[in-house]
N, C-alpha and C positions, 0 to 999 in steps of 0.2 A: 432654447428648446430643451436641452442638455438638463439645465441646471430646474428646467417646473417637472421634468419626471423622472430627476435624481439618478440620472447615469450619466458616470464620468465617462466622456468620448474617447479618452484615451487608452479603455478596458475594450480588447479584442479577445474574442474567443480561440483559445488556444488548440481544442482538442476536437470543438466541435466545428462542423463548415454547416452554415444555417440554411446554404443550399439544398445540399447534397444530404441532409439528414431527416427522416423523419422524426420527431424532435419527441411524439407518444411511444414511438416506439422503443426510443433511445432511453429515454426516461423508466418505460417499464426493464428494459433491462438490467438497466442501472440499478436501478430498483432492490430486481432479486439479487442481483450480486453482494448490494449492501448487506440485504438479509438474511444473505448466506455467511455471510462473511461474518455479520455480528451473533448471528446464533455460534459459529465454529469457536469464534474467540470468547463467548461467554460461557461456551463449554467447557472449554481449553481453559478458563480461569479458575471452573471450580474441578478440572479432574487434572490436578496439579503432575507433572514430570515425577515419578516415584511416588507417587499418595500420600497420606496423612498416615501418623500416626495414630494408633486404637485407643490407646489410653489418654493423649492427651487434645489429639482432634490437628494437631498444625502439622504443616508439610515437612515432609520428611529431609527433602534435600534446602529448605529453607535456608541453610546458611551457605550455601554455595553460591561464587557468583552469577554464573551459568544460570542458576535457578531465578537470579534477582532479575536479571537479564530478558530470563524467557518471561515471565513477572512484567517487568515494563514494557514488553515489544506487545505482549500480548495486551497490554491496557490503550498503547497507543493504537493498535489495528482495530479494536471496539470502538476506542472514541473517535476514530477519524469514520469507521460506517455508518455510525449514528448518526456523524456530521453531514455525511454524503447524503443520507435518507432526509434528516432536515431539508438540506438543501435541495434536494428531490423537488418534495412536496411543496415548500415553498417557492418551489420554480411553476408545478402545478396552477398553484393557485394566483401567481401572479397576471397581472390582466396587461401588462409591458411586454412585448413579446421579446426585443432586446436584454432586457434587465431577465427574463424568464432563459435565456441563452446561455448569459453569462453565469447566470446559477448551474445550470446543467454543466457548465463546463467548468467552473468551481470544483463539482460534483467529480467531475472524472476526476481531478486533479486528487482529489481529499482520498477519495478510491484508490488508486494507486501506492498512494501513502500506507492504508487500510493493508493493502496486499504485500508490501514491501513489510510491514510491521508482523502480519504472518509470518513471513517469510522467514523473518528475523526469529520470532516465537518457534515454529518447527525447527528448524536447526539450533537454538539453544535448548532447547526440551530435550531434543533428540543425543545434544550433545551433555545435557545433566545427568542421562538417563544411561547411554553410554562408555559415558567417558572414564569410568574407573574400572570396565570390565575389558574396552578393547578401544585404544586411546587413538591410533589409526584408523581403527573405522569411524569415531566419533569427526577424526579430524577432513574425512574424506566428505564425510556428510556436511560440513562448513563451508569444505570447499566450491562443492557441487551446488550446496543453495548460493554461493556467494556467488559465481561465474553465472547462475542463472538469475540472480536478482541486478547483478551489470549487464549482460545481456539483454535484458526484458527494457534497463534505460538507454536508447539507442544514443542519448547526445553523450552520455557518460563513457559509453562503450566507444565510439567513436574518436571521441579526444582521448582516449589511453591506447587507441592504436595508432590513433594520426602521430603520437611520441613515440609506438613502440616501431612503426614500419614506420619510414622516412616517405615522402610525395616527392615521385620523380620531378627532376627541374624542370620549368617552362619553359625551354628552351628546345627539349627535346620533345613536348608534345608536337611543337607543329613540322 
């Protein structure tokens, strides 16, 4: 059955519970957030960290790596919203409701990436823009996006504290 309507049985939905979710609703959500997300970052690509220069048109902090940085974080958070919208509407329109699932939840996953790539983008921007006027504040803004973009992945956050705080022994729970 598996194999005449091309879904591998062993692809479980990660983010989405097929019960518990209204799956038009999840979708339209999904949706705007893509849209938000890829209009921010195609904004954010052409109103560069420091601007261009007049006379000759290229960005001004272009040789900085910071700049390159915000440059690449800001390409990967466009091309992963796009990918989530694809994957959207292609969920839409599929007539498999399994296969229509696992796209949505594809979806979240690709999203996530999208946000974390922001993430990444505003604090290096923030920190090109910054960083030669007041190099504490630029370093503070790093920090703050970095504890909130660990934060935001709970398994991440989890295993660096399961190392940083010891689990009392099993001996002494019971």
């Amino acid at each position: 059955m598996c194999a005449r309507i091309r879904i591998n049985p062993r692809l479980r939905p990660t983010y989405v519970q097929p019960m518990k979710t209204n799956m038009t609703e999840m979708r339209q959500t999904l949706s705007v957030v893509a849209v938000l997300l890829a209009t921010l970052t195609f904004a954010a690509g052409f109103t560069v960290p420091g601007g261009f220069n007049n006379d000759t048109g290229e960005a001004i902090m272009a040789k900085k790596a910071a700049f390159l940085v915000f440059i690449l974080a800001d390409t990967i958070a466009m091309c992963c919203s796009m990918l989530a919208l694809v994957c959207l509407i292609w969920s839409m329109v599929c007539d498999i409701p399994d296969k229509s699932l696992i796209l949505v939840d594809y979806s979240v996953a690709i999203l996530m990436a999208a946000l974390y790539g922001t993430l990444v983008a505003f604090m290096t921007g923030v920190f090109t823009v910054i960083s030669h006027v007041s190099l504490w504040a630029a370093i503070v803004v790093c920090i703050i996006c970095s504890l909130v973009g660990i934060s935001a992945n709970k398994t991440l956050f989890f295993k660096v504290l399961s190392k940083l705080i010891p689990a009392p022994n099993q001996e002494h729970r019971n």
